[in-house]
N, C-alpha and C positions, 0 to 999 in steps of 0.2 A: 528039665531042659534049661541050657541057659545060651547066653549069648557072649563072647568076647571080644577084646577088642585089647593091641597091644602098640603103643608107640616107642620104639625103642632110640635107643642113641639122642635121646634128647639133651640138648646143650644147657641142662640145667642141677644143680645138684641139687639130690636126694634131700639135704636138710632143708631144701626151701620148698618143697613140692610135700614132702610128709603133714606138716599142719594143715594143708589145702587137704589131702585124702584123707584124713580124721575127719574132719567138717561134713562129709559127705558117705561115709560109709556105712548103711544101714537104711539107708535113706529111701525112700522114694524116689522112681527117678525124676518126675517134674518139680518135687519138692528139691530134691540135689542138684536139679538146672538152673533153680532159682538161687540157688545160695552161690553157685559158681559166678554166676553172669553177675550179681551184684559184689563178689569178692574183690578188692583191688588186687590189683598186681600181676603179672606175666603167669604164675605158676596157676594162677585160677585158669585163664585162660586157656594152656594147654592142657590143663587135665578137664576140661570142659570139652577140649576137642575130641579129647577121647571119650568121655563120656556121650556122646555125638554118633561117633562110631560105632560104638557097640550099640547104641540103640538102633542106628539103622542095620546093623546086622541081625539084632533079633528082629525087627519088622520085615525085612526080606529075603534074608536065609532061613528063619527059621519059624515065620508067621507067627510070632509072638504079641499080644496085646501091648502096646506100649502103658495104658494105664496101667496093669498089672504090675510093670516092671517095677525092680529096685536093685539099689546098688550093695550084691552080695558080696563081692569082694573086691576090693581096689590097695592097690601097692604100687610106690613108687621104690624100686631096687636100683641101688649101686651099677653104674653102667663102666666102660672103658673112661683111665681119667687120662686125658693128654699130657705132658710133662715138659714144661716150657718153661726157659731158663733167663732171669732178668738182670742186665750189668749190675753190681751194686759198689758200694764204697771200697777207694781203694784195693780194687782189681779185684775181687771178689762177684760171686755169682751169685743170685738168689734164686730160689726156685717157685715156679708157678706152678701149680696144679689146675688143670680146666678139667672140670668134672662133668660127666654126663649121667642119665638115666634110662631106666626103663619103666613106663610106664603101662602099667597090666589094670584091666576092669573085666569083671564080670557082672554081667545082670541076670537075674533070676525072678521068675515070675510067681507073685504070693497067691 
């Protein structure tokens, strides 16, 4: 049995949100809430929301013990990147990439 939980089109890229799901993959999930909530930075934060998520999905989709739980797999994937173009020296264009993600969590009970 396990539980999921997916936020998708997040306005973050995949290279600053990967470190944050290392930190927590294999974890326990109170022990993996613990190290989120005391992480700095934006990217703890939203994979914390998801991690959030799926827990209350296994506690009432699917009557899952939350002690039990742990975090069996988590991934943050390359989402749609936007493509926006910035004036630059002498008439010349630069280009901006705004990158977003997906972020995917499963929990499974030990």
């Amino acid at each position: 049995m396990e539980a999921k939980a997916v936020a998708k089109y997040v306005r973050m890229s995949p290279s600053k949100l990967k470190p944050v799901t290392d930190l927590v993959r294999g974890k326990d999930l109170t022990e993996a809430l613990t190290i989120l909530k005391f992480t700095p930075g934006k990217s703890a934060e939203l994979v914390e929301k998801v991690v959030q998520s799926a827990k209350a999905n296994a506690e009432n989709n699917f009557e899952m013990d939350a002690d039990k739980l742990y975090v069996a797999e988590i991934h943050a994937n390359q989402g749609p990147t936007m493509k926006r173009w910035r004036a630059g020296a002498q008439g010349r264009a630069g280009r901006i990439l705004k990158r977003s993600s997906h972020i995917s969590v499963v929990l499974k009970e030990r």
